[in-house]
N, C-alpha and C positions, 0 to 999 in steps of 0.2 A: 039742108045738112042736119042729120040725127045728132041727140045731146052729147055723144061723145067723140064722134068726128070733127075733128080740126081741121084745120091746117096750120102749116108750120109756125106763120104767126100769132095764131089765136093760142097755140100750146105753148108758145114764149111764155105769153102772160101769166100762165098758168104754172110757171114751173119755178121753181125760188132754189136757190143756192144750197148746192149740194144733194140736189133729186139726182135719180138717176134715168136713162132712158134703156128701151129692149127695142132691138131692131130684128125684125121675123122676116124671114125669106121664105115663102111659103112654098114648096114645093107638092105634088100629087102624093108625093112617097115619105118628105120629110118636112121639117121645118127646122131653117140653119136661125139660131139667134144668137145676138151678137150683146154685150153690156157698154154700155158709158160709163167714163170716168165721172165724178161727181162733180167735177166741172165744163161738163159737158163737150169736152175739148178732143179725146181719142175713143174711137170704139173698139173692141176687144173682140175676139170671137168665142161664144161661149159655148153653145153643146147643140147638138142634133135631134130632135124629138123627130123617132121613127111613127110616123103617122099610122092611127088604129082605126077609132070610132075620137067623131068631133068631141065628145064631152072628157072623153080618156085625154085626149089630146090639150084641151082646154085647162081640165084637171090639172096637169103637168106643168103646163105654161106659166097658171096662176099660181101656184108654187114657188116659180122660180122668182115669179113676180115679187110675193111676198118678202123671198128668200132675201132677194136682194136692192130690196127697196124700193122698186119702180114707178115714178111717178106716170109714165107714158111711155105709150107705143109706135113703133115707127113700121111698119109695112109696105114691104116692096109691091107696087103695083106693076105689076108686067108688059106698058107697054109695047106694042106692035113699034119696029122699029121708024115709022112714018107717024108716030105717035097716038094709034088711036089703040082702041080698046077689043080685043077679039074672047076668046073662049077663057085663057088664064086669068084676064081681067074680071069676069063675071066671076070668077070661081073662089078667085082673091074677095072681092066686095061680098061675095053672100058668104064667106066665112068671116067677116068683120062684123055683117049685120048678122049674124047669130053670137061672136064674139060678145058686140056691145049689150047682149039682155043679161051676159054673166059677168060685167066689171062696168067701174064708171071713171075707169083709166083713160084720157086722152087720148084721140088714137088719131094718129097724119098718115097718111100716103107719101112716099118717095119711089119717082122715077127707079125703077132698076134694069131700064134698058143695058145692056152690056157687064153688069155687075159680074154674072157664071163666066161668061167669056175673059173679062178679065183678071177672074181669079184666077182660072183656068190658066191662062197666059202664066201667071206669077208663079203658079206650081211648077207648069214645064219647065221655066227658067229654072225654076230653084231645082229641076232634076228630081219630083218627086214620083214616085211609082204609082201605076196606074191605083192600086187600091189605095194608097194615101192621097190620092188625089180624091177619090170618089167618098174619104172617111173627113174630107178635110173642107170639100167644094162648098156642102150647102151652109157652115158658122161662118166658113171667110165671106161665103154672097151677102152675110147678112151683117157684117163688120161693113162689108163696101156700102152697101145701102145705107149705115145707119151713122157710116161717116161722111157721108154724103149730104144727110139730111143735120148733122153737127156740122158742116160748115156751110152751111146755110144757115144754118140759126144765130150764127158769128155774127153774119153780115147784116140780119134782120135789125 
């Protein structure tokens, strides 16, 4: 494991009272990220970074980073629903490992099998229109993912 990859435990250690965390849902087109409360208790969904060039992209990221205090990163990794790892998974890790040579932010992996599909669900229920769903899909994926990986850290 590289200096700045975690896992959920070893970022426990690493994170003291009232840090915040970013949860990125990394898509081919966008990246949905989502904010923690300072008690690491609810995730938020925060904005959509429409995907250019990796360092534009990065650029933005680390921004928000700054912006809003971040002590660590949560990233949805894509498993294949039988759990193994296909083309998104590869695509996910080699933008982590160019990620980690520009921050020395903690950075975990969370499962985000079913995360779209169940946001997804939660818009139709809510009756929301096909382009509010498609303005709204990729910060809720990364809300799911990154409350996911906040209650988990409960339990650790």
């Amino acid at each position: 494991m590289s200096g700045n990859l975690k896992t959920l435990e070893e970022m426990k250690t690493r994170l003291t009272r009232g840090q915040r965390l970013l949860g990125l849902d990394l898509g081919s087109k966008t990246i949905g990220l989502a904010l923690s409360d300072v008690s690491l208790t609810v995730a938020t969904p925060l904005e959509t970074i429409k995907r250019t060039k990796f360092k534009a992209d990065v650029a933005l990221l680390l921004a928000l980073v700054a912006r809003h205090d971040v002590k660590g990163l949560i990233i949805g990794l894509p498993l294949n629903m039988d759990g193994t790892e296909g083309p998104r998974c590869q695509s996910t890790r080699a933008f982590v490992r160019n990620l980690e040579q520009l921050t020395d932010l903690p950075i975990a992996y969370q499962d985000e099998r079913m995360s779209t599909q169940a946001v997804t669900r939660t818009l139709l229920d809510a009756d929301a229109s096909r382009a509010r769903r498609a303005e709204l899909v990729d910060k809720m994926a990364a809300a799911y993912i990154l409350q996911g990986a906040l209650d988990r850290l409960r339990h650790l």
